[in-house]
Residue frames as a rotation matrix with the C-alpha (Angstrom) as fourth column:
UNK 1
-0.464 -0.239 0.853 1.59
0.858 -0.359 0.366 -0.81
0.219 0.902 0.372 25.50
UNK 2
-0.645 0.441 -0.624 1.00
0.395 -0.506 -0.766 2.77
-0.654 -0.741 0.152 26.17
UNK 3
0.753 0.639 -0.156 -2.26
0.057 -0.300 -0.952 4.88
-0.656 0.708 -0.263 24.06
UNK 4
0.372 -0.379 -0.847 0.43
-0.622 -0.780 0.075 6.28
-0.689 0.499 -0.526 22.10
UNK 5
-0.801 -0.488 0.348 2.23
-0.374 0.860 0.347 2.75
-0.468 0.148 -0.871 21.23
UNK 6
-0.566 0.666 0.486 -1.50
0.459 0.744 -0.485 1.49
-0.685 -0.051 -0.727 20.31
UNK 7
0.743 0.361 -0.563 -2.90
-0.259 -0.621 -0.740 4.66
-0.617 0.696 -0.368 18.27
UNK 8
-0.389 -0.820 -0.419 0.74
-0.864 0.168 0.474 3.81
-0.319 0.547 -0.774 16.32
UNK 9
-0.870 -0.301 0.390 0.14
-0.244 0.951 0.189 0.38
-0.428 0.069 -0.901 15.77
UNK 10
-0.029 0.992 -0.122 -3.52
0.376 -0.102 -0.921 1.16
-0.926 -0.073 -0.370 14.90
UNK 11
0.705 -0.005 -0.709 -2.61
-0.519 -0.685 -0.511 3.50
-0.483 0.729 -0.485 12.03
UNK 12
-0.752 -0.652 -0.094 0.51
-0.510 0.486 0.710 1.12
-0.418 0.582 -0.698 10.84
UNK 13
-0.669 0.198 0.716 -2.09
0.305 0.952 0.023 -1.32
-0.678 0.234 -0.697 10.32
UNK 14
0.363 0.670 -0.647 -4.75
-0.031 -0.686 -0.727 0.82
-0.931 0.284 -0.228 8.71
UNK 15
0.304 -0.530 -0.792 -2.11
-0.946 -0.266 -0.185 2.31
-0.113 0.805 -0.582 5.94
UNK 16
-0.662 -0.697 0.275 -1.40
-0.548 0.701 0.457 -1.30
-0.511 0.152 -0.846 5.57
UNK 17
-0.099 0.871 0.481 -4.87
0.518 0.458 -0.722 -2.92
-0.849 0.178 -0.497 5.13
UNK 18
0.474 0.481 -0.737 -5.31
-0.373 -0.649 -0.663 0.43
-0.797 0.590 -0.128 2.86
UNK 19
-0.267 -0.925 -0.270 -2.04
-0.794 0.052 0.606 -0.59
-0.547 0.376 -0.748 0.64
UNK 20
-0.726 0.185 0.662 -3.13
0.148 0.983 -0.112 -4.06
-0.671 0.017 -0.741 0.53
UNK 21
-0.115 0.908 0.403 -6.33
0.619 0.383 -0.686 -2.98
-0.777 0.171 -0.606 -1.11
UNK 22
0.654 0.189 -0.733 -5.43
-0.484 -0.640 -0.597 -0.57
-0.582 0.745 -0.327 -3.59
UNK 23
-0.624 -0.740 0.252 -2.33
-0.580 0.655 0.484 -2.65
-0.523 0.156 -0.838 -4.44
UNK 24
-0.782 0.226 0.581 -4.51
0.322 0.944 0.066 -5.65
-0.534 0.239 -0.811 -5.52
UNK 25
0.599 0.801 0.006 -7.55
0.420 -0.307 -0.854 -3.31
-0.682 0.514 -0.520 -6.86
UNK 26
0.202 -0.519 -0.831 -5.04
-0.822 -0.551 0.145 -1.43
-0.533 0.653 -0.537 -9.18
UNK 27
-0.786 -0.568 0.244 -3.66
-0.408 0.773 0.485 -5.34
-0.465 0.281 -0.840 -10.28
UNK 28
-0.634 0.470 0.614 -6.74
0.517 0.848 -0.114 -6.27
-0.574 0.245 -0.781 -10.68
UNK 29
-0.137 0.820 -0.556 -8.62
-0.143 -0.572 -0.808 -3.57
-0.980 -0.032 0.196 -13.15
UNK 30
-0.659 -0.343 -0.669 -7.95
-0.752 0.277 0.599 -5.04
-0.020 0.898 -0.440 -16.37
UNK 31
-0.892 0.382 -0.241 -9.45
0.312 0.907 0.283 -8.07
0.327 0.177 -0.928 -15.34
UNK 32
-0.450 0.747 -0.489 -12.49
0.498 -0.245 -0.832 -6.09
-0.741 -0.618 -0.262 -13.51
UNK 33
-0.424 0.288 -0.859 -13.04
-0.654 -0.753 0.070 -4.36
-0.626 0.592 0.508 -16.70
UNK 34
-0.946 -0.073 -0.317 -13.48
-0.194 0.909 0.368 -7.14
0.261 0.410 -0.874 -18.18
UNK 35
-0.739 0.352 -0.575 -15.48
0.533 0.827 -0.178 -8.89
0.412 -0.438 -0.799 -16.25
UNK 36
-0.055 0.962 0.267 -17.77
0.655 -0.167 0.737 -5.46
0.754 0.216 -0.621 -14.30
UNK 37
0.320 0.052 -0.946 -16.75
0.925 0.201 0.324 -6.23
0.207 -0.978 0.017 -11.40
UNK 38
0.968 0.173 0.182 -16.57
0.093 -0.921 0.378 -3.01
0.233 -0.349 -0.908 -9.10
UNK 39
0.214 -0.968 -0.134 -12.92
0.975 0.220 -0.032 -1.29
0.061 -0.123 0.991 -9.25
UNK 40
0.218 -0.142 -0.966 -11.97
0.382 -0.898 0.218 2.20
-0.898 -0.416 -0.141 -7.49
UNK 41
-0.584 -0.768 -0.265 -9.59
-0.125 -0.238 0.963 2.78
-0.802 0.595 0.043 -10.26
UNK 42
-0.839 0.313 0.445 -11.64
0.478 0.035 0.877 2.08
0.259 0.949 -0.179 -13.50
UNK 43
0.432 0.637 -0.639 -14.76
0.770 -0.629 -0.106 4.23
-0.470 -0.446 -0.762 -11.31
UNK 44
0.489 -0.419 -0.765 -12.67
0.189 -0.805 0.562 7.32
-0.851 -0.419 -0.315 -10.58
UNK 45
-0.412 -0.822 -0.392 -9.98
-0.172 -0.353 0.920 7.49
-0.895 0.446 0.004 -13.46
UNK 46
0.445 0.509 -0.737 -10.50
-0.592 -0.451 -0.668 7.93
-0.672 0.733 0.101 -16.95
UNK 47
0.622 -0.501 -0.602 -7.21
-0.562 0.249 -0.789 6.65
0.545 0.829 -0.127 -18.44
UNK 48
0.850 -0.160 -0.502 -4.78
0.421 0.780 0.463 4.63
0.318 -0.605 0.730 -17.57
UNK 49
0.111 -0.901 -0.420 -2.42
0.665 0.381 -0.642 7.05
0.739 -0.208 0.641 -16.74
UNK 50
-0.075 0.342 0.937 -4.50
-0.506 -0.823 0.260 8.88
0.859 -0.455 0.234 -14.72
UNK 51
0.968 0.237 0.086 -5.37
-0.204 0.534 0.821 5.73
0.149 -0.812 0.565 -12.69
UNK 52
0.542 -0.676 -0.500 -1.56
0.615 0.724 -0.313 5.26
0.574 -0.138 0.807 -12.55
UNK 53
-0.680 -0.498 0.538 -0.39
-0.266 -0.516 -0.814 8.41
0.683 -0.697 0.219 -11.13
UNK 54
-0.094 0.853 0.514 -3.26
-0.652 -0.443 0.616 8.17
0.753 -0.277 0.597 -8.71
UNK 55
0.864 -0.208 -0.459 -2.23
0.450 0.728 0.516 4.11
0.227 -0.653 0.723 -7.28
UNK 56
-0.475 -0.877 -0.071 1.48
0.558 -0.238 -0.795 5.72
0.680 -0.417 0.603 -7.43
UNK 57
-0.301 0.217 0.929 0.33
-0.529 -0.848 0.026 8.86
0.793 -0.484 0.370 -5.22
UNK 58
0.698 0.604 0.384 -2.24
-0.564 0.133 0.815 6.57
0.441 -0.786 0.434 -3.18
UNK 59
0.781 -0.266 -0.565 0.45
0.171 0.961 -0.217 3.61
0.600 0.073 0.796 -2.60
UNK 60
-0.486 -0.806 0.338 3.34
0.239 -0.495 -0.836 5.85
0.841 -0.325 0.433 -1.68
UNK 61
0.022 0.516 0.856 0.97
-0.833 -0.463 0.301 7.84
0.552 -0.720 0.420 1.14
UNK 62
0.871 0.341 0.353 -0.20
-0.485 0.486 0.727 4.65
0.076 -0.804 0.589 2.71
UNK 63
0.555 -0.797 -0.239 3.65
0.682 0.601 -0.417 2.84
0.476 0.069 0.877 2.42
UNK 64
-0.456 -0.301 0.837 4.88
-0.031 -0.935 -0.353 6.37
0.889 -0.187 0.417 4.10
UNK 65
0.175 0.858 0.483 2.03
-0.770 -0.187 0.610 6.75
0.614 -0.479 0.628 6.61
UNK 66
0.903 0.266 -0.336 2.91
-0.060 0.855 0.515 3.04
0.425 -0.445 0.789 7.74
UNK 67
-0.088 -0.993 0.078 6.61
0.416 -0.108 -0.903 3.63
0.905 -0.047 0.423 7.51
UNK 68
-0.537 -0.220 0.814 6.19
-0.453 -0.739 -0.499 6.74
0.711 -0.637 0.297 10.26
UNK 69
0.577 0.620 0.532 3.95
-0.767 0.185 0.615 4.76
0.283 -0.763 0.582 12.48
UNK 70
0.456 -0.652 -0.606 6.69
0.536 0.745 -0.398 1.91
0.711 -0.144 0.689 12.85
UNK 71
-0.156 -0.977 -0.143 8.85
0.375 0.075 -0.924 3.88
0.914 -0.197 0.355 13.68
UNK 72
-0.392 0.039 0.919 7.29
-0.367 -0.923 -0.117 4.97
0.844 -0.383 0.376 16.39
UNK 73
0.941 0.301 -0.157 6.60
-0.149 0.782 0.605 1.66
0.304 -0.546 0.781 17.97
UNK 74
-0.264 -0.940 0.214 9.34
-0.959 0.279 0.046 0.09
-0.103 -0.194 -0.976 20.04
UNK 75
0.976 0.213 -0.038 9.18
-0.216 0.970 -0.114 -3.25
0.012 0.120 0.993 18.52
UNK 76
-0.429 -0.778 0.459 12.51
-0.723 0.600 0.343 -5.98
-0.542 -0.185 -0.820 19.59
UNK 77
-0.470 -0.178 0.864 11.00
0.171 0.942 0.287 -9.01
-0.866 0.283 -0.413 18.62
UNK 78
0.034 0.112 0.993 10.98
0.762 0.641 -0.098 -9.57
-0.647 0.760 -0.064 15.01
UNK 79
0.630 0.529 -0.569 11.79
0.112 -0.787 -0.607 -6.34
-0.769 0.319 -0.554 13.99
UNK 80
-0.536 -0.589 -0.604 14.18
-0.431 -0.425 0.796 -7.21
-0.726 0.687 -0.027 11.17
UNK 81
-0.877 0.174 0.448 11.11
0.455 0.599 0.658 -9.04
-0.154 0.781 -0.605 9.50
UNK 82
0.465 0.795 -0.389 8.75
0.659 -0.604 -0.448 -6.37
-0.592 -0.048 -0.805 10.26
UNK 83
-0.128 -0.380 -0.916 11.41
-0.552 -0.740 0.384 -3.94
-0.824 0.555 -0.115 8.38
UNK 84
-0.874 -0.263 0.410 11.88
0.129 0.686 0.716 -6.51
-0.469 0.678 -0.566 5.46
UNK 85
-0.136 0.863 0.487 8.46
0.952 0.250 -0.176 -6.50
-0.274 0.440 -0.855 4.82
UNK 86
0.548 0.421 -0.723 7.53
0.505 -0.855 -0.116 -2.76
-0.667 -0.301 -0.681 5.42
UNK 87
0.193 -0.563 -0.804 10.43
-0.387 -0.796 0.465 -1.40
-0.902 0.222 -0.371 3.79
UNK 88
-0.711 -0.643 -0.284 11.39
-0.438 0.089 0.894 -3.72
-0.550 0.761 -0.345 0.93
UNK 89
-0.475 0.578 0.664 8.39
0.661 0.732 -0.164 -6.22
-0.581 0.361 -0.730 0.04
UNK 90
0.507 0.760 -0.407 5.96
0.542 -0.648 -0.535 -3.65
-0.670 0.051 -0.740 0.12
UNK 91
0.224 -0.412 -0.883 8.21
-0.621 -0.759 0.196 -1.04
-0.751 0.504 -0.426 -1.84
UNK 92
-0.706 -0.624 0.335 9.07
-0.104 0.560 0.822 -3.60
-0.701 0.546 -0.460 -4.32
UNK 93
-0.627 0.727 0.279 5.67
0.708 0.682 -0.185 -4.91
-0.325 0.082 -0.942 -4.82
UNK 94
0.420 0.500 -0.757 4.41
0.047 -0.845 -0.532 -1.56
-0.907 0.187 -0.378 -5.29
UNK 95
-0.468 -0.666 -0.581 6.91
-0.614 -0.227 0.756 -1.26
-0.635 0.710 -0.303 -8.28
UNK 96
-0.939 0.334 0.085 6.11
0.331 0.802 0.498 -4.83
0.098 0.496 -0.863 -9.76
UNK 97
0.025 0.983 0.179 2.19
0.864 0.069 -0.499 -3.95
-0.503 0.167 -0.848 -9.74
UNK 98
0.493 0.418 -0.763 2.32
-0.324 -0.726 -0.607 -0.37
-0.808 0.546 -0.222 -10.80
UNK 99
0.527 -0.438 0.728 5.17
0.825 0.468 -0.316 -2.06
-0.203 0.768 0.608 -13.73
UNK 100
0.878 -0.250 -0.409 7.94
-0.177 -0.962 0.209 0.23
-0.446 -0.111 -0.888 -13.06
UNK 101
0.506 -0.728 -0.463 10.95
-0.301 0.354 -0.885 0.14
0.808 0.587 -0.040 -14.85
UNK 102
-0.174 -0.786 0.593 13.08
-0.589 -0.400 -0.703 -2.04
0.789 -0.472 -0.393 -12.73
UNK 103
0.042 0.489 0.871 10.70
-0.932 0.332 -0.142 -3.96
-0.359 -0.806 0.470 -10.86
């Protein structure tokens, strides 16, 4: 794998890890309010539809960010379940947590 192939794969995985964790911290701030517990989103955002434009904005970037580092990998094996995920889970899931119409 050359640097370039590895600095790619490095950043896909990043903007993935990042996703992952705002994804589930946005899902979970209702119940963190609740409860105390430390949440980016109920920190940082006044309202809730400040903290929604703010997972949309952050969610898109890292789902985008990961998108462009794929493609810049030359992946053969498994790469119609590496799209699947990347392109549809993820983009779905983003919907179904932020509750978009549609999702």
């Amino acid at each position: 794998m050359s640097e370039k192939q590895r600095y790619a794969a490095g950043w896909m995985g990043y903007n993935l890890g990042r996703w992952i964790y705002l994804a589930d911290a946005y899902d979970d701030r209702e119940k963190d309010k609740k409860s105390g517990a430390y949440n980016v989103f109920n920190i940082k955002y006044k309202s809730d539809g400040e903290a929604l434009e703010a997972a949309r904005f952050q969610l898109e970037i890292s789902l985008s960010e990961a998108h462009n580092a794929y493609e810049l990998l030359d992946i053969r094996a498994n790469a119609p379940i590496i799209e699947n995920i990347l392109y549809d889970a993820c983009t779905a899931r983003t919907a179904k947590v932020l509750k978009l119409e549609g999702a």
